[in-house]
ROMI-670232 format. One record per atom (N, C-alpha, C): residue number from 1; atom name; z, x, y. Coordinates in pm, whole numbers. Example, Ala and Ser with C-alpha at 12.3 -4.5 7.8 and 13.67 -1.06 7.14 Angstrom:
# ROMI-670232
@k 1 a N pz 780 px 1319 py -569
@k 1 a CA pz 780 px 1230 py -450
@k 1 a C pz 780 px 1320 py -330
@k 2 a N pz 708 px 1285 py -225
@k 2 a CA pz 714 px 1367 py -106
@k 2 a C pz 787 px 1290 py 3
//
This chain:
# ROMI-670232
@k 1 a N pz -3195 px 4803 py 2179
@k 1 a CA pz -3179 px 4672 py 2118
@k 1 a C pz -3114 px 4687 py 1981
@k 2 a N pz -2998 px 4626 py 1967
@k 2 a CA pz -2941 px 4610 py 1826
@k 2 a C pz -3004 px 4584 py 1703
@k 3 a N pz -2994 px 4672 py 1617
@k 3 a CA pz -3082 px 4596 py 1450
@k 3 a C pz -3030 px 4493 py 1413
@k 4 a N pz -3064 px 4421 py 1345
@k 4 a CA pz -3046 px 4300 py 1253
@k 4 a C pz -3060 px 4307 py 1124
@k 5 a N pz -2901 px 4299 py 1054
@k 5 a CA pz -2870 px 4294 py 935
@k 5 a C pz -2738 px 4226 py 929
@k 6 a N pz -2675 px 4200 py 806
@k 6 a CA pz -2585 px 4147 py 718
@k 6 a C pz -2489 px 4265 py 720
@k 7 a N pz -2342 px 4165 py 754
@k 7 a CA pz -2246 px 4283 py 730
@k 7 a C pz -2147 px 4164 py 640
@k 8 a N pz -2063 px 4200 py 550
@k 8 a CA pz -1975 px 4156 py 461
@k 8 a C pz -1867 px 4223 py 497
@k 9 a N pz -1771 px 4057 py 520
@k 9 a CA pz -1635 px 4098 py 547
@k 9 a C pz -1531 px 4076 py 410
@k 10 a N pz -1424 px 4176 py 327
@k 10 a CA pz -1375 px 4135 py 216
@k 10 a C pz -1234 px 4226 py 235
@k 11 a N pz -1111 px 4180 py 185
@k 11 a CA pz -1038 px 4229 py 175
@k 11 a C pz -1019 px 4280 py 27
@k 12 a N pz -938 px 4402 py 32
@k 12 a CA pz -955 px 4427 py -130
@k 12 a C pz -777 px 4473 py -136
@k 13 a N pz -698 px 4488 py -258
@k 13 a CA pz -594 px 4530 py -252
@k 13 a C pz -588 px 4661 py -346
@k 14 a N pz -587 px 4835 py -275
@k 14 a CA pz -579 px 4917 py -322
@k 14 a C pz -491 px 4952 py -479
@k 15 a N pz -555 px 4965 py -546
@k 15 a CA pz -522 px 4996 py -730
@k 15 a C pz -437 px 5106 py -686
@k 16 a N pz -304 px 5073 py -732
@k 16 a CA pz -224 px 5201 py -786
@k 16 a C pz -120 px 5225 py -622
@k 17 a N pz -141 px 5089 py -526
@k 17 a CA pz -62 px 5120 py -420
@k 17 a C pz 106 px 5094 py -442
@k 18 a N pz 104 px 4984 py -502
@k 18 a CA pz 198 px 4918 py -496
@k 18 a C pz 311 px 5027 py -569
@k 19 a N pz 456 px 5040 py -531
@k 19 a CA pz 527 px 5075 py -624
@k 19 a C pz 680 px 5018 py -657
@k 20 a N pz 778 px 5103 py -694
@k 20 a CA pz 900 px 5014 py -679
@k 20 a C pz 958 px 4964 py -559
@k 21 a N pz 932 px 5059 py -478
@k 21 a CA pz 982 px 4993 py -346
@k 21 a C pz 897 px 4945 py -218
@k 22 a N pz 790 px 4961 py -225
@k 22 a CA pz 684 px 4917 py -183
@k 22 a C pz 603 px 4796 py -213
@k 23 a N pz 546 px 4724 py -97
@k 23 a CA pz 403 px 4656 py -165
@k 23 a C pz 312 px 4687 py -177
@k 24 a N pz 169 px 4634 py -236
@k 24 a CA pz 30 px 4695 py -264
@k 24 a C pz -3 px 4697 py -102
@k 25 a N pz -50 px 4831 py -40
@k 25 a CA pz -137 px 4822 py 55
@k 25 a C pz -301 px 4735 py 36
@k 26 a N pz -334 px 4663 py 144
@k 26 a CA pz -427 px 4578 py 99
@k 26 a C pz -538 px 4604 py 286
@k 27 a N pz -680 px 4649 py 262
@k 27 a CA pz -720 px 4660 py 324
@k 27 a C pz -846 px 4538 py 400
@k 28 a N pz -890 px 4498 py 469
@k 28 a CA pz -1002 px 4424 py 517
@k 28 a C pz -1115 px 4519 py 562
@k 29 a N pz -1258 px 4489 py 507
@k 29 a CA pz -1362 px 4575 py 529
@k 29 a C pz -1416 px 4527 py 593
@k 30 a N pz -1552 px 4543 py 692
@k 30 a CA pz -1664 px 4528 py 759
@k 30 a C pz -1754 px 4629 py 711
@k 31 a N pz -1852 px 4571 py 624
@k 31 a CA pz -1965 px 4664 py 558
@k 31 a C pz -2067 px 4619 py 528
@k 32 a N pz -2243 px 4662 py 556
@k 32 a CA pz -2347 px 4639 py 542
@k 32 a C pz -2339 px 4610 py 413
@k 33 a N pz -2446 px 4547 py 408
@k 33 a CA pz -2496 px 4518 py 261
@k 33 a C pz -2537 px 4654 py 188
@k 34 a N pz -2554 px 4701 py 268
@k 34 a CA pz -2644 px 4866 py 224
@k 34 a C pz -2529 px 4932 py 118
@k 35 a N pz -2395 px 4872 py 177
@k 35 a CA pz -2202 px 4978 py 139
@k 35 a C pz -2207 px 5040 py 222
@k 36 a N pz -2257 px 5026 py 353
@k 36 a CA pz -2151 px 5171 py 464
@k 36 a C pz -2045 px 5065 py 519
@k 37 a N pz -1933 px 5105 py 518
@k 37 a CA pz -1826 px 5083 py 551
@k 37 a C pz -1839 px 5101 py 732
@k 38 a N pz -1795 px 4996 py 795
@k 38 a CA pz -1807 px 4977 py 940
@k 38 a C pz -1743 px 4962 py 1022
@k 39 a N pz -1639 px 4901 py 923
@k 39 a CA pz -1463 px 4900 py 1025
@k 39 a C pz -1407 px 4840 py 850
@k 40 a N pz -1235 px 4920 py 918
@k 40 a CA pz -1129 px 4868 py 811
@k 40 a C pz -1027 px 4865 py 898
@k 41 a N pz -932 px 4747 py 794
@k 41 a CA pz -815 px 4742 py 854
@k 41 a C pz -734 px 4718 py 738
@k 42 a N pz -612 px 4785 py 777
@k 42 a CA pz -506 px 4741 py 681
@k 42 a C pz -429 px 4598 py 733
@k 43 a N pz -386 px 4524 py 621
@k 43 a CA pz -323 px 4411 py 612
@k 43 a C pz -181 px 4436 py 657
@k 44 a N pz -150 px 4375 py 750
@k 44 a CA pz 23 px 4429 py 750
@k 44 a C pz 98 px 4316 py 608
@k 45 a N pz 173 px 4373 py 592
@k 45 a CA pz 291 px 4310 py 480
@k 45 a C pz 322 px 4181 py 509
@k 46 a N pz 303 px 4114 py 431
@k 46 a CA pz 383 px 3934 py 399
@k 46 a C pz 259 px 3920 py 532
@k 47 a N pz 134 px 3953 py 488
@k 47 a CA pz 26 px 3852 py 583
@k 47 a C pz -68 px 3820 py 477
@k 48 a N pz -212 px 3830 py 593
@k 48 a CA pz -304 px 3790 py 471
@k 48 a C pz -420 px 3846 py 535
@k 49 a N pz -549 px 3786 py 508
@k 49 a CA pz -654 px 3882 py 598
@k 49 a C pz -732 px 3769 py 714
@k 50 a N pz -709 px 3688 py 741
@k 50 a CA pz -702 px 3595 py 832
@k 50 a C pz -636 px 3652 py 1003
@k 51 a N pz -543 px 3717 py 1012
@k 51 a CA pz -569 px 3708 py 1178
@k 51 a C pz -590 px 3866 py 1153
@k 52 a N pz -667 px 3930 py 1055
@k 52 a CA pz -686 px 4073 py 1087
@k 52 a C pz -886 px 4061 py 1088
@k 53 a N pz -934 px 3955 py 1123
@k 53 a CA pz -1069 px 3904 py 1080
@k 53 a C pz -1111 px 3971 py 1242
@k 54 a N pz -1052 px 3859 py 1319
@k 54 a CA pz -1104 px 3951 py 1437
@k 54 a C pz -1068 px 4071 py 1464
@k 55 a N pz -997 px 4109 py 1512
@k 55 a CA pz -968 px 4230 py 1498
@k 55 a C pz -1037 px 4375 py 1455
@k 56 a N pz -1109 px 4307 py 1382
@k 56 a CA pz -1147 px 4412 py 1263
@k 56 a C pz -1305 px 4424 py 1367
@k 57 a N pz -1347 px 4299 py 1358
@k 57 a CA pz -1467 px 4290 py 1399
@k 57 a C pz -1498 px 4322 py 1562
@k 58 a N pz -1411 px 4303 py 1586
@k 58 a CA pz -1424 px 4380 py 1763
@k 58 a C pz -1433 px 4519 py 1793
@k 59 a N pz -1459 px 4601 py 1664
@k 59 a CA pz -1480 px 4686 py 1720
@k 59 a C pz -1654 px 4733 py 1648
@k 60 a N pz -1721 px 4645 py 1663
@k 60 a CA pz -1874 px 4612 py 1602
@k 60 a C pz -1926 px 4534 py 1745
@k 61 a N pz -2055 px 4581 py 1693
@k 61 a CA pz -2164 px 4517 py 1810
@k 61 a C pz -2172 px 4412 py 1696
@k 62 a N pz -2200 px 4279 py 1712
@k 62 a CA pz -2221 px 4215 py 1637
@k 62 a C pz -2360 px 4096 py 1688
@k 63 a N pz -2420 px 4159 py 1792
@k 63 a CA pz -2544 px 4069 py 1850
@k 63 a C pz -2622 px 4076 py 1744
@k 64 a N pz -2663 px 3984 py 1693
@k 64 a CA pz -2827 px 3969 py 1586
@k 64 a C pz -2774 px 3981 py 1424
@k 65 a N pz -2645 px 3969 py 1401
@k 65 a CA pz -2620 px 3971 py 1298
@k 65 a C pz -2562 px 3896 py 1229
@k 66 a N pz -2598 px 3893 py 1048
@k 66 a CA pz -2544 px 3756 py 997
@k 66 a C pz -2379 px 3807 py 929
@k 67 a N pz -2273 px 3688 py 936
@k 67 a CA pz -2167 px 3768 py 898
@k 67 a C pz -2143 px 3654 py 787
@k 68 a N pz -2071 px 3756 py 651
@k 68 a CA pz -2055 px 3672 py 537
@k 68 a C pz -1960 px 3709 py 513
@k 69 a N pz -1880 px 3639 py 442
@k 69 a CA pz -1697 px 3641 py 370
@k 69 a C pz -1646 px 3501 py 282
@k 70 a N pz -1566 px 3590 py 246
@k 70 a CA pz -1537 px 3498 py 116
@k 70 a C pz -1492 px 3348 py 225
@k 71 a N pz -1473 px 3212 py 78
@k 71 a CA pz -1399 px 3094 py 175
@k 71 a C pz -1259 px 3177 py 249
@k 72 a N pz -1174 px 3188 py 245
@k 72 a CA pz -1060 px 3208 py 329
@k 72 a C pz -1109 px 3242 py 470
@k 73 a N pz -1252 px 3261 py 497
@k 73 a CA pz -1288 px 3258 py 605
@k 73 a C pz -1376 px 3178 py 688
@k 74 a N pz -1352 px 3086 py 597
@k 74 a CA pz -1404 px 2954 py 655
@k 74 a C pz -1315 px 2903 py 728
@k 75 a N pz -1306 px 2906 py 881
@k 75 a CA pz -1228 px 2861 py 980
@k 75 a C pz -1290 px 2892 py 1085
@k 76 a N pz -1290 px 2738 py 1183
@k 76 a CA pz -1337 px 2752 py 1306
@k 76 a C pz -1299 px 2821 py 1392
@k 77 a N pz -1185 px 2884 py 1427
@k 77 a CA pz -1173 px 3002 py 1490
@k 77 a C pz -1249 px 3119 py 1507
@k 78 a N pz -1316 px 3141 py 1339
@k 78 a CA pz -1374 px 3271 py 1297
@k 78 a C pz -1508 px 3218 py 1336
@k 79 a N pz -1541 px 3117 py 1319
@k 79 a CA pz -1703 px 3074 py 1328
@k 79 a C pz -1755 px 3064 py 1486
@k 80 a N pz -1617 px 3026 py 1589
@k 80 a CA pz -1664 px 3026 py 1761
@k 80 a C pz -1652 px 3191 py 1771
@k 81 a N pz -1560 px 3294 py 1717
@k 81 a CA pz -1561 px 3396 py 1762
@k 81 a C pz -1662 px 3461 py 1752
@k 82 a N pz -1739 px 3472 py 1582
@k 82 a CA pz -1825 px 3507 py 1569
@k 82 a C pz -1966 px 3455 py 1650
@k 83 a N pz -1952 px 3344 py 1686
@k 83 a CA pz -2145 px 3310 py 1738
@k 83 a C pz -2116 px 3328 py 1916
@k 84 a N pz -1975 px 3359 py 1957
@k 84 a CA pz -1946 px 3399 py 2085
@k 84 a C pz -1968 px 3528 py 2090
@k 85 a N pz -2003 px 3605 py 1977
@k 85 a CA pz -1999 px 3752 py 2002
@k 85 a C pz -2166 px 3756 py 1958
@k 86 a N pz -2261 px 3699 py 1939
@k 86 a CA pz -2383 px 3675 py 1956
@k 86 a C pz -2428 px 3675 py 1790
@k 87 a N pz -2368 px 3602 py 1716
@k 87 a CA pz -2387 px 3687 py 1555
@k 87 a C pz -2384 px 3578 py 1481
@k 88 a N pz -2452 px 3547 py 1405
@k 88 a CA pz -2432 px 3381 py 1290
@k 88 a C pz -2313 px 3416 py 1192
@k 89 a N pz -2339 px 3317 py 1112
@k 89 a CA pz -2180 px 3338 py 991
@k 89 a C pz -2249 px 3251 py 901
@k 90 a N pz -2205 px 3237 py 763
@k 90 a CA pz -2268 px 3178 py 622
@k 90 a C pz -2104 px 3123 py 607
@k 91 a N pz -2105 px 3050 py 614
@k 91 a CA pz -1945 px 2991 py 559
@k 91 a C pz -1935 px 2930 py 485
@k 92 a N pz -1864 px 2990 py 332
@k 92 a CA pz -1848 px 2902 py 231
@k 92 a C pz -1729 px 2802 py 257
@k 93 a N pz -1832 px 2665 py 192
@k 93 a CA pz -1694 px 2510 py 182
@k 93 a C pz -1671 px 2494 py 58
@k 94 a N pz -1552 px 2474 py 17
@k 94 a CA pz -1522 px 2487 py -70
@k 94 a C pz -1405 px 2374 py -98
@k 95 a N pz -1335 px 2337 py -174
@k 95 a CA pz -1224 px 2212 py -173
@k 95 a C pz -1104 px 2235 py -56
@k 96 a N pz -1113 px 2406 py -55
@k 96 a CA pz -982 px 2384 py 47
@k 96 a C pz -937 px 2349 py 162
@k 97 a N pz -1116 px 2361 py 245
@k 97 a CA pz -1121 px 2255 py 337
@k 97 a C pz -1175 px 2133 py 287
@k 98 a N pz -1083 px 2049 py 262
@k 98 a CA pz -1134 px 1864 py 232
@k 98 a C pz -1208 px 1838 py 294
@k 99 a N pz -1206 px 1801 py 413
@k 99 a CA pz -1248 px 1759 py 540
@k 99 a C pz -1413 px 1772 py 565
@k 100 a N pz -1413 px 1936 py 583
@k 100 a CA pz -1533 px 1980 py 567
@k 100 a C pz -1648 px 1953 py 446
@k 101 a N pz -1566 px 2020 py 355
@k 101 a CA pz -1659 px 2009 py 194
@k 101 a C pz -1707 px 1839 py 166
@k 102 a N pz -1566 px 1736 py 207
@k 102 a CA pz -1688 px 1618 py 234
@k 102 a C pz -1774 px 1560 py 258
@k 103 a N pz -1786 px 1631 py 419
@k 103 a CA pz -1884 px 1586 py 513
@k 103 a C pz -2028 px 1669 py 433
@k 104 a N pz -2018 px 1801 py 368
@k 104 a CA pz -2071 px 1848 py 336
@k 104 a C pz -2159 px 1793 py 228
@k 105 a N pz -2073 px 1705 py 93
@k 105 a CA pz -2079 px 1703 py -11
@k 105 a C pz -2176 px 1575 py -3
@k 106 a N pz -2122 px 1467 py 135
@k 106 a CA pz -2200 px 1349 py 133
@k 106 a C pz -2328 px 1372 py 239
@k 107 a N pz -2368 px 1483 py 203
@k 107 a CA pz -2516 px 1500 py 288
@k 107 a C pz -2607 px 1452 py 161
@k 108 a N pz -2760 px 1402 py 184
@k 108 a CA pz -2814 px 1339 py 90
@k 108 a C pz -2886 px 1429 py 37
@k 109 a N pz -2801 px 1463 py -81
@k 109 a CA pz -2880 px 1625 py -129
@k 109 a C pz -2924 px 1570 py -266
@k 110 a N pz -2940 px 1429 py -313
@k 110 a CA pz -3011 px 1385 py -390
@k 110 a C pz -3216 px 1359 py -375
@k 111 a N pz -3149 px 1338 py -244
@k 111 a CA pz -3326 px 1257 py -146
@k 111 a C pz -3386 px 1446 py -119
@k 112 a N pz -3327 px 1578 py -138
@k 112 a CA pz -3364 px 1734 py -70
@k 112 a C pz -3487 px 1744 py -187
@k 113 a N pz -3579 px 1797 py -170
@k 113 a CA pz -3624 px 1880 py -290
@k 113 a C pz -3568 px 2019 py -316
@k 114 a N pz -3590 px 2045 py -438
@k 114 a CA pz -3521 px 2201 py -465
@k 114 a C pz -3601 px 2280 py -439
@k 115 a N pz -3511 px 2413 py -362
@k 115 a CA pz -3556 px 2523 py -268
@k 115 a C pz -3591 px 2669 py -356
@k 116 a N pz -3514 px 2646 py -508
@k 116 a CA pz -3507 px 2769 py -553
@k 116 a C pz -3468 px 2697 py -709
@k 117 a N pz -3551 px 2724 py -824
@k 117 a CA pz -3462 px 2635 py -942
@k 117 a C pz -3512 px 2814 py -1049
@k 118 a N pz -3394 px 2865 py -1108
@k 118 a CA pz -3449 px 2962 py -1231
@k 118 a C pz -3352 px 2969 py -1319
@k 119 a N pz -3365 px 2951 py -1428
@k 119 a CA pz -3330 px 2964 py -1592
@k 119 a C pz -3311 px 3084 py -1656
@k 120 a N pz -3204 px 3128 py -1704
@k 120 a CA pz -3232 px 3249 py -1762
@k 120 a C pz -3139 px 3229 py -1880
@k 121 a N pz -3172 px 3313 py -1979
@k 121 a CA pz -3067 px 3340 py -2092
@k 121 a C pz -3006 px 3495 py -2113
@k 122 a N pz -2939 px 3508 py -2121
@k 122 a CA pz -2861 px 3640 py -2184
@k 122 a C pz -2743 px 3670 py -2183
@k 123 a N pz -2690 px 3765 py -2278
@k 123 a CA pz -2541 px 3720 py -2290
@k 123 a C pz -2508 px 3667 py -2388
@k 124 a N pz -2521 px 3602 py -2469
@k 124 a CA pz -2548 px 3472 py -2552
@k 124 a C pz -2510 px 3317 py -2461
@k 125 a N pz -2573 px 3353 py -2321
@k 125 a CA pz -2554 px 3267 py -2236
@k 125 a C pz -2659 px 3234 py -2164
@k 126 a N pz -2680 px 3087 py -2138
@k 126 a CA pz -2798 px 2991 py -2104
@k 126 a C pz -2708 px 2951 py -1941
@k 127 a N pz -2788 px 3018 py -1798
@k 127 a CA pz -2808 px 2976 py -1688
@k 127 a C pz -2868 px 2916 py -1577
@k 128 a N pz -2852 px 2828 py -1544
@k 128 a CA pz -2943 px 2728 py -1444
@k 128 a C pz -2874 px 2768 py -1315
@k 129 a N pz -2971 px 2824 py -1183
@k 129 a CA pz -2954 px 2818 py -1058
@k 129 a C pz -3047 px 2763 py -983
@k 130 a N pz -2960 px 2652 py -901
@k 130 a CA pz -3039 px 2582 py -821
@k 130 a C pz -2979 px 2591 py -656
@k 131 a N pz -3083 px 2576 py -597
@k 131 a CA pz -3081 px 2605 py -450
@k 131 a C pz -3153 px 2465 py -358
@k 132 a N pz -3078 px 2409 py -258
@k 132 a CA pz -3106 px 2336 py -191
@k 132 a C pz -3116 px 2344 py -7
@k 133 a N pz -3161 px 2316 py 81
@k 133 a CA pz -3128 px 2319 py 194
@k 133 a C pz -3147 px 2199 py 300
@k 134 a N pz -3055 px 2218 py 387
@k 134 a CA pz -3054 px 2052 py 431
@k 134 a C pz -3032 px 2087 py 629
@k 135 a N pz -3090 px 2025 py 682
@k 135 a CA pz -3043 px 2069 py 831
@k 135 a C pz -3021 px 1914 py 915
@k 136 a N pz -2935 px 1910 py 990
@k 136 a CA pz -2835 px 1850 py 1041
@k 136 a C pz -2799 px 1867 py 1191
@k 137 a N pz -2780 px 1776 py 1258
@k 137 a CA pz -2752 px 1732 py 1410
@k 137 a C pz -2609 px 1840 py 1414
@k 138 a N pz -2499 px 1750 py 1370
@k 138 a CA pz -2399 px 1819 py 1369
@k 138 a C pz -2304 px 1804 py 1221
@k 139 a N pz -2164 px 1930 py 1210
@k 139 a CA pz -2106 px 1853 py 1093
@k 139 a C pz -1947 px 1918 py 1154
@k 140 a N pz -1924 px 1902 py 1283
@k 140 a CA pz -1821 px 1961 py 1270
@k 140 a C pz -1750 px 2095 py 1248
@k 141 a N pz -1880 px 2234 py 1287
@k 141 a CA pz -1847 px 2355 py 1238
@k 141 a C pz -1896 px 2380 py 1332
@k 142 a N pz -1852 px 2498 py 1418
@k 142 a CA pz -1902 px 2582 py 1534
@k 142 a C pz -2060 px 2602 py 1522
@k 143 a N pz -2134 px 2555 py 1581
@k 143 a CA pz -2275 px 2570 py 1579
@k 143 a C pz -2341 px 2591 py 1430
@k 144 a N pz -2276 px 2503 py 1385
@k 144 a CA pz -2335 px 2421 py 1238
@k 144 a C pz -2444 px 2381 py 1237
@k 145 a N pz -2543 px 2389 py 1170
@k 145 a CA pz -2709 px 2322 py 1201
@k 145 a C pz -2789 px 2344 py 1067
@k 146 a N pz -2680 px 2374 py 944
@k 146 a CA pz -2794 px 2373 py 823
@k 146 a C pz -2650 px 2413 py 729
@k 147 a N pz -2744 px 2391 py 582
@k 147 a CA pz -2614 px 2351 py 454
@k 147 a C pz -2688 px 2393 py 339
@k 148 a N pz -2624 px 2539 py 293
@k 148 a CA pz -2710 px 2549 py 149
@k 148 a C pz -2625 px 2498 py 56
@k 149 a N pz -2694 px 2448 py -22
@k 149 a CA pz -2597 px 2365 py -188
@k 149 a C pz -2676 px 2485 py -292
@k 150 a N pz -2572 px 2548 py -373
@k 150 a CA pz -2577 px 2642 py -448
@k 150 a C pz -2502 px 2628 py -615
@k 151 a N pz -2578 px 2541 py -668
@k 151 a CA pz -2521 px 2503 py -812
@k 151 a C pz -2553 px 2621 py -919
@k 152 a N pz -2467 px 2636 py -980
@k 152 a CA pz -2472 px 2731 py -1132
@k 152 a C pz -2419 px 2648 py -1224
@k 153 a N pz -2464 px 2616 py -1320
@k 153 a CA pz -2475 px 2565 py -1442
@k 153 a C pz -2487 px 2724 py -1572
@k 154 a N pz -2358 px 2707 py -1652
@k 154 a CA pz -2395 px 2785 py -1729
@k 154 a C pz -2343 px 2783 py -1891
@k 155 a N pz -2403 px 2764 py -1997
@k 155 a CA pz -2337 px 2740 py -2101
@k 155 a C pz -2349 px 2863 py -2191
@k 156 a N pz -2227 px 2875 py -2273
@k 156 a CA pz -2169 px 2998 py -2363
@k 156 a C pz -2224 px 2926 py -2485
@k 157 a N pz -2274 px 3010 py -2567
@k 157 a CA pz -2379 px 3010 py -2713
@k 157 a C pz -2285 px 3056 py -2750
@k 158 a N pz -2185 px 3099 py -2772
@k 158 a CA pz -2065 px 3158 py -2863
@k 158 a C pz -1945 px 3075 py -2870
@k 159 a N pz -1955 px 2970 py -2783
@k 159 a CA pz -1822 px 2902 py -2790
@k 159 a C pz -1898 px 2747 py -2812
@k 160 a N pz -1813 px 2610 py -2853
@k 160 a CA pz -1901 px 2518 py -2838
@k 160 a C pz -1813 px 2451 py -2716
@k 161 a N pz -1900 px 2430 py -2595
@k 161 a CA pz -1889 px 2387 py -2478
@k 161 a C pz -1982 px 2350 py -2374
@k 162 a N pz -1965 px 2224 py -2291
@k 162 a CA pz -2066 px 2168 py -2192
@k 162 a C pz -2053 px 2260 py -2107
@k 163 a N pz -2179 px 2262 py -2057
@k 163 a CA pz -2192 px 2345 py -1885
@k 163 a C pz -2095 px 2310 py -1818
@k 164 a N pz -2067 px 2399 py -1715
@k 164 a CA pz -2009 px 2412 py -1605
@k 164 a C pz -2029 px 2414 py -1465
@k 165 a N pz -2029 px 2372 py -1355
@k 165 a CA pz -2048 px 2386 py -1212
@k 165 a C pz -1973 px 2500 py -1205
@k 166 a N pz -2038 px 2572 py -1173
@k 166 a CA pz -1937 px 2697 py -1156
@k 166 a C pz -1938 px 2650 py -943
@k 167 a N pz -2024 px 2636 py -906
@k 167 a CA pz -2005 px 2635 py -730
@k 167 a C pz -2059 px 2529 py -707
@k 168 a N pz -2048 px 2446 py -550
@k 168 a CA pz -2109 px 2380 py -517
@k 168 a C pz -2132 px 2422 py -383
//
């Protein structure tokens, strides 16, 4: 029976690839949370890391596991492949899907109680993280059925300036 853990998918672009006649080689990872590296792939040239997502991941058992990546991988393609290969996904919404982040944004996350609220200072910086969770019939995402809202609030003591949403 397969373990159950978290693997993180990220592309990174190798320091010191690029040169005059070349572009930066740029790789896509599959790696535990732990850092073992699980699969890579290189990016071919004038792409991006979008159709190297599957790819990458087919060569992983991926039954019982949660898969996380930055937004650029927020796409329903990636979200049926992944829960077709027996495995959840955390998909950040973000503005670049409109569409989505709406449906998202007008869930009634005023009426939620908060799931997680902590304060900290340091830095010469004052932070608020708050955590919400909301579950849902449907929203339009491959076996969609829940919505974390993840606010950071953070203000700089060295500069004079209002907080910030850093995420939603």
């Amino acid at each position: 029976m397969p373990r159950t853990y978290a693997i993180a998918v990220d592309g990174k672009v190798l320091r010191g690839s690029r040169t005059a006649t070349t572009t930066a080689v740029t790789l896509l990872a599959a790696m535990e949370h732990s850092g073992q590296v699980l699969a890579q792939r290189q990016i071919a040239d004038k792409s991006n890391e979008i159709p190297a997502f599957q790819p990458l991941l087919d060569t992983i058992d991926l039954t019982g596991t949660v898969i996380t990546a930055d937004v650029l991988h927020t796409q329903h393609a990636h979200g049926t492949y992944v829960r077709e290969r027996g495995a959840h996904y955390i998909a950040q919404v973000k503005a670049n899907r409109p569409t989505l982040f709406n449906r998202v944004r007008r869930l009634p996350w005023q009426e939620i109680s908060l799931d997680h609220y902590e304060r900290t200072r340091a830095h010469h910086r004052q932070e608020i993280r708050r955590l919400k969770t909301a579950a849902f019939a449907h929203l339009d995402y491959p076996d969609g059925r829940q919505a974390l809202q993840v606010v950071c609030w953070r203000k700089d003591f060295t500069k004079a300036s209002s907080p910030s949403n850093a995420s939603t």
